[in-house]
C-alpha positions in Angstrom: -73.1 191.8 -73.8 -70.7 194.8 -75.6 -71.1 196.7 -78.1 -69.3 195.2 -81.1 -65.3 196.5 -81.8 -65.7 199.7 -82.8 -69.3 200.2 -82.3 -69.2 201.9 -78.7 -71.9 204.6 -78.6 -71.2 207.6 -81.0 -73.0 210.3 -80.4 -74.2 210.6 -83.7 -77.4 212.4 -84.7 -81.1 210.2 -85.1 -82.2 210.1 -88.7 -81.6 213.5 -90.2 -84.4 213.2 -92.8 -86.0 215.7 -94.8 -90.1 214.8 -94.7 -91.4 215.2 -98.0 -90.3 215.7 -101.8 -92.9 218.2 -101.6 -91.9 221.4 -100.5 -95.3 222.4 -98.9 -94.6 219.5 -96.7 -91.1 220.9 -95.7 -89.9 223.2 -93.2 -86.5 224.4 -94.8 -84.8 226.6 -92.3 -84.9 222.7 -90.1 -83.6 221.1 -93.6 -80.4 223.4 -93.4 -80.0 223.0 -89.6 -80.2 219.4 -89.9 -77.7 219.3 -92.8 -75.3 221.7 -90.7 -75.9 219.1 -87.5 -75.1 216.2 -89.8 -71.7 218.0 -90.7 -70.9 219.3 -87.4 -71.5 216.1 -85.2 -69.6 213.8 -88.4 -66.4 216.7 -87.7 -66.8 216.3 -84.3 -66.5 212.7 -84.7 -63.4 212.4 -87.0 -61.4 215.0 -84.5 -62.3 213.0 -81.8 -61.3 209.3 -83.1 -57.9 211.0 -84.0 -57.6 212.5 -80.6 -57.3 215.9 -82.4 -60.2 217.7 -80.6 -62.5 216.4 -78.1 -65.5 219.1 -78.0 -68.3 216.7 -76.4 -71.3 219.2 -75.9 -71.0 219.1 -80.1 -72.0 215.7 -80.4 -74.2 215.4 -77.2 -76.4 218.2 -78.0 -76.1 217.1 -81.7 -78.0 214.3 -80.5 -80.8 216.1 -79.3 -80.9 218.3 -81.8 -81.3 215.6 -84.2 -84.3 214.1 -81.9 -86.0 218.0 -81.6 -86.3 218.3 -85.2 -87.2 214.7 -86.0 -90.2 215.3 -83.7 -90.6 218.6 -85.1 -90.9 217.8 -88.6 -93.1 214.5 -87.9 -95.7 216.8 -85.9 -95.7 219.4 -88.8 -96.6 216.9 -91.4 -98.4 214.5 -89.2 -101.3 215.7 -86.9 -103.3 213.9 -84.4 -106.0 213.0 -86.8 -104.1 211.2 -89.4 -102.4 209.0 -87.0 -105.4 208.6 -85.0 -106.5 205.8 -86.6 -105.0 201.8 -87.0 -104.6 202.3 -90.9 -103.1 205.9 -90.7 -100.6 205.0 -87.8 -99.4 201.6 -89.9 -99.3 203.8 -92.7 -97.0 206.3 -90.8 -95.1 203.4 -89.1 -94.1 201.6 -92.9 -93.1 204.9 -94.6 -91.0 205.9 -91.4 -89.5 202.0 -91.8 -88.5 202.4 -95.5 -86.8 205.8 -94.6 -84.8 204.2 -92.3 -84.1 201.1 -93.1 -82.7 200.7 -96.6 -79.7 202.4 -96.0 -79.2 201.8 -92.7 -79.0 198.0 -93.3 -76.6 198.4 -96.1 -74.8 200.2 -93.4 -75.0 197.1 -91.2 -73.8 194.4 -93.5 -70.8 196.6 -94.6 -69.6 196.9 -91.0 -70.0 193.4 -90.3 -67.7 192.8 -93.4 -65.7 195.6 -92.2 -65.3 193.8 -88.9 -64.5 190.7 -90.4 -61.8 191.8 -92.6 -60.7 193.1 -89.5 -60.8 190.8 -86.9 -60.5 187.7 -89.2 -63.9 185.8 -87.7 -67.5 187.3 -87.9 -69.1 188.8 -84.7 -71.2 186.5 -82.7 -75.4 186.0 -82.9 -75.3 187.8 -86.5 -78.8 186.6 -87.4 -80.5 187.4 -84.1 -78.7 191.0 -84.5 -79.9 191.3 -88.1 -83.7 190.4 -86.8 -83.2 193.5 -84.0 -81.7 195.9 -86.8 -84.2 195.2 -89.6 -87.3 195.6 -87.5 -85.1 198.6 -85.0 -86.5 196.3 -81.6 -83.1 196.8 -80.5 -83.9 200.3 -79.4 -86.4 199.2 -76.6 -83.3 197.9 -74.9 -79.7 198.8 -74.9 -79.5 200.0 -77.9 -76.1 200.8 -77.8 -75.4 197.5 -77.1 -77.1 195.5 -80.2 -76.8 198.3 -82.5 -74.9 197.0 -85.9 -73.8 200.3 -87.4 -71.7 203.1 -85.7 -74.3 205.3 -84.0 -77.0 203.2 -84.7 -78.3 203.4 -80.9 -80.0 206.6 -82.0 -82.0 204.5 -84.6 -83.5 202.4 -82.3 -84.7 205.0 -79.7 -85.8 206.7 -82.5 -88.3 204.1 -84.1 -89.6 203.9 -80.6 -90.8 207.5 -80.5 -92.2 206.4 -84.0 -94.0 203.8 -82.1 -95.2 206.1 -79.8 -96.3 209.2 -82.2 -99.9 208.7 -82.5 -100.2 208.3 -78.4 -98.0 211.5 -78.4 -100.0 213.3 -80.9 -103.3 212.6 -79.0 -101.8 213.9 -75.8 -100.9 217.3 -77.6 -104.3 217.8 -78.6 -105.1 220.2 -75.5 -102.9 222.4 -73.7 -103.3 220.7 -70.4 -102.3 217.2 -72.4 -99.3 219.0 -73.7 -97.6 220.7 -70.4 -98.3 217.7 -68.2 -96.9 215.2 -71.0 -94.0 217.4 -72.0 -93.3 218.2 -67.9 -93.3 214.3 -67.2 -91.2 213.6 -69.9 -88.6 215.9 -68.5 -88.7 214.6 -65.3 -88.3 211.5 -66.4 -85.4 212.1 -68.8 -83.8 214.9 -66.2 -83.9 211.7 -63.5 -82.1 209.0 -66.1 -79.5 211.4 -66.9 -78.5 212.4 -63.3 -78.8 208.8 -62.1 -76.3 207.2 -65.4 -74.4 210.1 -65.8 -74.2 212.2 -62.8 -71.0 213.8 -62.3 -68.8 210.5 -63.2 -69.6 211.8 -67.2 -70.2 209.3 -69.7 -67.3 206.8 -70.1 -68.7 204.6 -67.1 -71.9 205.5 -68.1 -71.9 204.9 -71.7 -74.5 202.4 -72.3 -76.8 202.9 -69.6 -77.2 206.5 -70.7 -78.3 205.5 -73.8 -82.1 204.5 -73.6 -85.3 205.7 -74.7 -86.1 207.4 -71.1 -82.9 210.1 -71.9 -84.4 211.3 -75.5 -88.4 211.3 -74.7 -88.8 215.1 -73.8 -86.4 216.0 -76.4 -89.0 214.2 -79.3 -92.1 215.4 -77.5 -90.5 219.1 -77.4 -89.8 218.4 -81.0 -93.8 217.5 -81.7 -94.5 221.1 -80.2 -92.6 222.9 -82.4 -93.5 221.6 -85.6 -97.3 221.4 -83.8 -97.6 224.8 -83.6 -95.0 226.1 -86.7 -98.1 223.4 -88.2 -101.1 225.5 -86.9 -99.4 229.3 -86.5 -97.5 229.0 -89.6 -94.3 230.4 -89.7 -93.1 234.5 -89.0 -91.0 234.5 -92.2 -87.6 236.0 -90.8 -84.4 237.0 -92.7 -82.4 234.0 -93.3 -79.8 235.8 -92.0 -81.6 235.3 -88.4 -80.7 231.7 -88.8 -77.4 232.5 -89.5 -76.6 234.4 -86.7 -78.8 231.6 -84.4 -76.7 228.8 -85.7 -73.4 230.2 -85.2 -74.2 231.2 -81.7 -75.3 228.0 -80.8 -72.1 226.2 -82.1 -69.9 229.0 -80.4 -71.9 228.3 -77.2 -71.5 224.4 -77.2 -67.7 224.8 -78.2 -67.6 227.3 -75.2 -69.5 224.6 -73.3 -66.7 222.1 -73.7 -65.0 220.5 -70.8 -62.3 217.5 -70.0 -65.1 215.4 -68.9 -67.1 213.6 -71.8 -71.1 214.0 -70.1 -70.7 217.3 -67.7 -72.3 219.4 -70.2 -75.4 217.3 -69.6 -75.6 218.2 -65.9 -75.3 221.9 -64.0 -75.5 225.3 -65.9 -74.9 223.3 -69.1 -77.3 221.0 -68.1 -79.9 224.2 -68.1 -78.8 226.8 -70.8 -77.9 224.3 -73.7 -81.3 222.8 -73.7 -82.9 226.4 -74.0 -80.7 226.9 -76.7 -81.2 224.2 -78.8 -84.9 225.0 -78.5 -84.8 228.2 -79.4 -82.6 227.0 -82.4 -85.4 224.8 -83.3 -88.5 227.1 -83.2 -86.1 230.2 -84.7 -84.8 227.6 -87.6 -88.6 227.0 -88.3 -89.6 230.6 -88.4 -87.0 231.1 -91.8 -88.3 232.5 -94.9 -85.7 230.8 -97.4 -86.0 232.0 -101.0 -83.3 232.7 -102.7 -82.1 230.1 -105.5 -79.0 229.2 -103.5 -80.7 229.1 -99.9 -83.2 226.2 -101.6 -80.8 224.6 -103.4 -79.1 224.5 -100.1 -81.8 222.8 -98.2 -82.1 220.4 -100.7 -78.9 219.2 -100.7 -78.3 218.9 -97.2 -82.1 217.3 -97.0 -80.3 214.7 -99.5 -77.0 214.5 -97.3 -78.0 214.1 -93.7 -79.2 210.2 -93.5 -76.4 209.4 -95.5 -73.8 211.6 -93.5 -74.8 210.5 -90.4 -74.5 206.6 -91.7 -71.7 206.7 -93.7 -68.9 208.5 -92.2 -67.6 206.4 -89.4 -67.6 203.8 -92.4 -65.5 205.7 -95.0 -62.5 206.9 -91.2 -62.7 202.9 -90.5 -62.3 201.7 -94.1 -59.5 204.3 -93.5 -58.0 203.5 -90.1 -58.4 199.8 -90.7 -57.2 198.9 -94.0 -55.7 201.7 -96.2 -53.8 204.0 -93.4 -53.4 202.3 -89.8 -51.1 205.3 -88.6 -53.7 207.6 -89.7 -54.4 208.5 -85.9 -50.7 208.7 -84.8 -49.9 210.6 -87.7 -52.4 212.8 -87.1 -51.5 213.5 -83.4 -48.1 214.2 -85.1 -49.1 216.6 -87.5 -52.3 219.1 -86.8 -52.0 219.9 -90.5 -52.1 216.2 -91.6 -54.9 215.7 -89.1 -57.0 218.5 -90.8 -56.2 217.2 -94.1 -57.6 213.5 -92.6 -61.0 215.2 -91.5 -61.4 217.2 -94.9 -60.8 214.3 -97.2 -63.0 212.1 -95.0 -65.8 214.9 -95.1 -65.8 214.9 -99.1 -65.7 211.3 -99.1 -68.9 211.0 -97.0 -70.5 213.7 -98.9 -69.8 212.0 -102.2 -71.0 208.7 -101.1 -74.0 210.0 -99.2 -75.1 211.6 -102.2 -75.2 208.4 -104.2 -76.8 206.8 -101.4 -79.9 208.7 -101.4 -80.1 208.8 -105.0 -79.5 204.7 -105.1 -80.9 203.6 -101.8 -83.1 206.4 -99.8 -85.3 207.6 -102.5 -86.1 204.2 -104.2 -87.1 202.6 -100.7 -89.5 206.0 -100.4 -90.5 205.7 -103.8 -91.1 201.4 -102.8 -93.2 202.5 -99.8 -95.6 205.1 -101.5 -96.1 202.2 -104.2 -96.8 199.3 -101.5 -98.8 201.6 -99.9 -100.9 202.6 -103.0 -101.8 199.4 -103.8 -102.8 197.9 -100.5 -104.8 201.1 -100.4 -103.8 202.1 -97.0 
């Protein structure tokens, strides 16, 4: 079994999604670095499916960025005790569901249309593919393979680590639990990507790369930071700090690029970019953001990310497909015209994404704090 046309594994960030409407529940300096992931890894995208730029550590390391702070921000709101228990882990599991799913459904139906219009027939085993989207099972194996939506994979491995939070969360009670879970983890997802990757890079690769074993020590380093941002509180640093981390880190991964999609994850690269994203993480946590521009910031790139990371390879398809075929020649043509491509596209997604959350997103949040109310769970 393929991937459907046009569905091959993007390297697209996990859920990008802020954790609660209250900010005492939020860690802002990881709401603006998720927002800047989302619209670094949806530009690396668009350059790429024009063949304008191919700058791979971007979207690989997006990735994992994407899983560091979704386990970060999960651990901070989220300790062991309230998801030691059958009723507080279903109650985490159905509000992490109705983040997730709403949108990423309507996602899923609008490719298949998409796909239809395009190919003139429907893909094959829609209902059994709808079953593994709706309830994310496709993510306990190849995801990249049963995955409806573009990027989707990342979906699936990530309701898995959901699956596996309260077991993680018990482990990081003690120190001991913590460095021999977090150092088995690595192991583990060190020997996956050097036996699917290894020096061939990703093109061969592509599919078996993509499973839950490559991501685990990148969620479980995650759960540390926002564990101990959680317990330590945070050192309230100069936004500016953040700044200067985040543009290092991007200079570093473009600096990191090379001619073959996957080396960055082995070697040097393989070593250093890791560290860095880390350090990203924990520094991105440590932010004192007060100022009314900085918050208003956060919120709207809280608001943007899920819909971002959904919605862009929709609104370059819709374009490719349908309303501009010689989009990607023209744009090899013309670096100008290319730019203009990736700009309009941007604003596009950001519009839409917008009206997602307010349509979608936050009335499947507001659906799951309701059901949940009145089941008393």
């Amino acid at each position: 079994m393929r991937p459907l046309p046009g569905a091959e594994p993007a390297r697209t960030p996990a859920a990008g999604i802020p954790v609660s409407a209250s900010s005492r529940e939020r860690v802002l300096g990881w709401d603006l670095l998720r927002g800047l992931c989302a619209l670094t890894v949806m530009s690396y995208h668009l350059l790429a499916w024009q063949d304008i730029a191919h700058l791979s550590p971007l979207g690989t390391y997006g990735v994992y960025l994407f899983f560091l702070l979704s386990g970060a921000s999960m651990a901070y709101v989220y300790d062991a005790d309230r998801v030691a228990t059958w009723r507080g882990a279903w109650r985490f599991l159905v509000t992490r569901w109705f983040r997730l799913a709403p949108l990423y459904l309507v996602a899923c139906l609008v490719f298949l249309a998409m796909l239809a219009a395009r190919n003139g027939y429907w893909a094959s085993e829609i209902p059994f593919r709808l079953a593994l989207n709706a309830s994310f099972a496709f993510g306990v194996y190849d995801p990249a393979v049963w995955a409806l939506a573009v990027g989707g994979w990342s979906l699936g491995i990530e309701f898995v680590f959901y699956l596996a939070f309260p077991f993680l969360m018990q482990a990081a009670r003690t120190r001991a639990g913590r460095w021999v879970t977090l150092a088995a983890l690595v192991v583990l997802q060190a020997g996956w990507v050097l036996s699917t990757v290894g020096q061939e890079g990703l093109v061969t690769a592509g599919v078996a790369y993509h499973q839950v074993p490559g991501f685990g020590a990148w969620f479980f380093a995650g759960c540390l930071i926002g564990q101990l941002r959680r317990e330590q509180g945070g050192r309230a640093l100069p936004l500016a700090a953040g700044v200067l981390a985040w543009c290092a880190l991007g200079l570093l991964l473009v600096m990191a690029s090379t001619s073959v999609a996957g080396a960055e994850l082995v070697g040097w690269r393989g070593l250093l970019l890791p560290l860095a994203c880390v350090g990203t993480v924990w520094v991105s946590g440590q932010l004192r953001v007060e100022s009314p521009s900085a918050l208003a910031g956060a919120d709207l790139l809280g608001r943007l990310t899920y819909g971002v990371y959904l919605i862009h390879p929709l609104v370059y398809f819709g374009l490719a497909w349908f309303i501009w075929p010689g989009a990607q020649a023209a744009a090899q043509a013309s670096a100008l015209l290319g730019m203009g491509v990736t700009l309009g596209a941007v604003l596009i997604t950001c519009l839409l994404a917008v009206q997602g959350y307010r349509w979608i997103e936050a009335p499947g949040q507001r659906l799951a704090k309701g059901l949940l109310r009145v089941r008393g769970s």
